[in-house]
C-alpha positions in Angstrom: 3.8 20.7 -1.0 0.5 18.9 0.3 0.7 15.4 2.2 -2.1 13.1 2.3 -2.2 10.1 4.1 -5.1 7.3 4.8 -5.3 4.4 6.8 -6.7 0.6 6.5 -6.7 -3.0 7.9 -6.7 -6.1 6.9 -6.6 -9.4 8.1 -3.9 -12.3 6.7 -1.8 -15.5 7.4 1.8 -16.3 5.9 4.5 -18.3 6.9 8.1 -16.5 5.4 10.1 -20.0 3.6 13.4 -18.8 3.6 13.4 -17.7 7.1 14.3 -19.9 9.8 12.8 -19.1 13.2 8.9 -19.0 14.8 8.1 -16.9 11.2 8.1 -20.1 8.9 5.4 -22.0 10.4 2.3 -20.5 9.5 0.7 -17.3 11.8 -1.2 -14.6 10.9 -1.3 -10.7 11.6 -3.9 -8.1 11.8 -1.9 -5.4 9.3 -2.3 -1.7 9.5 -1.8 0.3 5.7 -1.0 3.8 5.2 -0.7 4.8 2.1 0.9 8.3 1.4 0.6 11.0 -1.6 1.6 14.5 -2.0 1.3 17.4 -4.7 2.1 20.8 -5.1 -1.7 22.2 -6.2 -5.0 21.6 -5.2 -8.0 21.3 -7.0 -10.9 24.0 -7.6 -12.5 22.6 -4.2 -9.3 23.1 -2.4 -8.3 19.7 -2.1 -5.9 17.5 -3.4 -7.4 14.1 -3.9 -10.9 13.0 -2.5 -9.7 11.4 1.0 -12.8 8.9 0.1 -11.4 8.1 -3.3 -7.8 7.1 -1.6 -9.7 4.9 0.9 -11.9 3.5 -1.7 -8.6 2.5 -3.7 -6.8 1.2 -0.5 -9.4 -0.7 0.3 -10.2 -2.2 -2.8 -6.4 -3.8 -3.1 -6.3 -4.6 0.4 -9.4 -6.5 0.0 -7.9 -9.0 -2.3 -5.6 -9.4 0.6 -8.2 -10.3 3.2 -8.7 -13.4 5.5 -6.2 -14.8 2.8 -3.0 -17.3 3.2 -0.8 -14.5 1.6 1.3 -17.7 0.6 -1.3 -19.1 -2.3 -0.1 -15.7 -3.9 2.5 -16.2 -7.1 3.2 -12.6 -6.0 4.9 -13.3 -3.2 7.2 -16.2 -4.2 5.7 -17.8 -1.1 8.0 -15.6 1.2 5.0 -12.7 1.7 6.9 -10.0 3.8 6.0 -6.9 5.0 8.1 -5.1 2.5 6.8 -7.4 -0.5 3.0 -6.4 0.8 4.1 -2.7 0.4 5.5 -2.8 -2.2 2.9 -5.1 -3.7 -0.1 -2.4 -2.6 2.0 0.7 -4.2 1.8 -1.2 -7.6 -1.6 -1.9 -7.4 -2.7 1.7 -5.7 -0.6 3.1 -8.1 -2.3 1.4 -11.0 -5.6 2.4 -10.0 -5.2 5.9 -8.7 -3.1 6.7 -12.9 -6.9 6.0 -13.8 -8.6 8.9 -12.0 -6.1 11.5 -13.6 -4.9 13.3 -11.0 -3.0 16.2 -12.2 0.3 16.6 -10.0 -0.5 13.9 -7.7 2.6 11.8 -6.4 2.2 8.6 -4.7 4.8 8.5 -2.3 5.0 5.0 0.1 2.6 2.6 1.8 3.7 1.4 5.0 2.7 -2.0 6.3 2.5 -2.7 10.0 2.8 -5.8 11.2 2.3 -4.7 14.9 2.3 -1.5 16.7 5.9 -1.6 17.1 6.9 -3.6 13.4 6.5 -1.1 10.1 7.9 -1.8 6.4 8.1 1.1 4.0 8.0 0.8 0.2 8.7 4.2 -2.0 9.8 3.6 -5.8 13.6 4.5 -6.6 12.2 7.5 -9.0 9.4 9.5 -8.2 6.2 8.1 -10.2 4.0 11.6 -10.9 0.1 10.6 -12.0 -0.3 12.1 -15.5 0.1 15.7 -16.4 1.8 16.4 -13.4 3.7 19.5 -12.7 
């Protein structure tokens, strides 16, 4: 089995409603992604997915993310955690990356760091294969 990951940043503020502490008023973080894939086979150039293509993808969600009050987003139901913002990027990742094709490619998690030292993790319940994987 092959493991790919990639990294990005991105720039946000929230505030978290239905806590009650410093995190309701509104702050902002500087979040670290890393979104992770495997798959058994590689492709006819040896590799399993174009690193660039994964960063492309990553970056194109994450952009819609950027400089943003996470907040204005229906998405989050106006309590945007780190766990709703990874598990919001796998759905959208995942979305995109079922249109390249990818035989045998398995998104596995995207982590979202808050800090250095705060991570959430979001991996689907059952794994979700790209098409005509093996």
């Amino acid at each position: 089995m092959y493991h790919l990951r990639v990294e990005a940043e991105f720039s946000a503020a929230h505030f978290l409603s239905h806590y009650h502490g410093k995190c309701e008023n509104l702050h902002g973080h500087n979040y670290k992604i890393r979104l992770w894939v495997s798959g058994k086979e590689l492709n006819e150039g040896g590799m399993l997915i174009d690193f660039s293509l994964l960063k492309k993808t990553l970056s194109e969600v994450i952009s819609t993310l950027d400089h943003s009050n996470l907040n204005d987003m229906e998405v989050f139901q106006n309590d945007p955690s780190a766990e709703r913002i990874a598990h919001y990027i796998f759905n959208e990742v995942r979305e995109k990356l079922l249109l390249h094709e990818t035989p045998g490619l398995v998104l596995e998690a995207v982590d979202v760091f808050e800090n250095k030292d705060c991570m959430a993790r979001y991996t689907p319940s059952h794994i979700l294969h790209s098409p005509q994987a093996r």
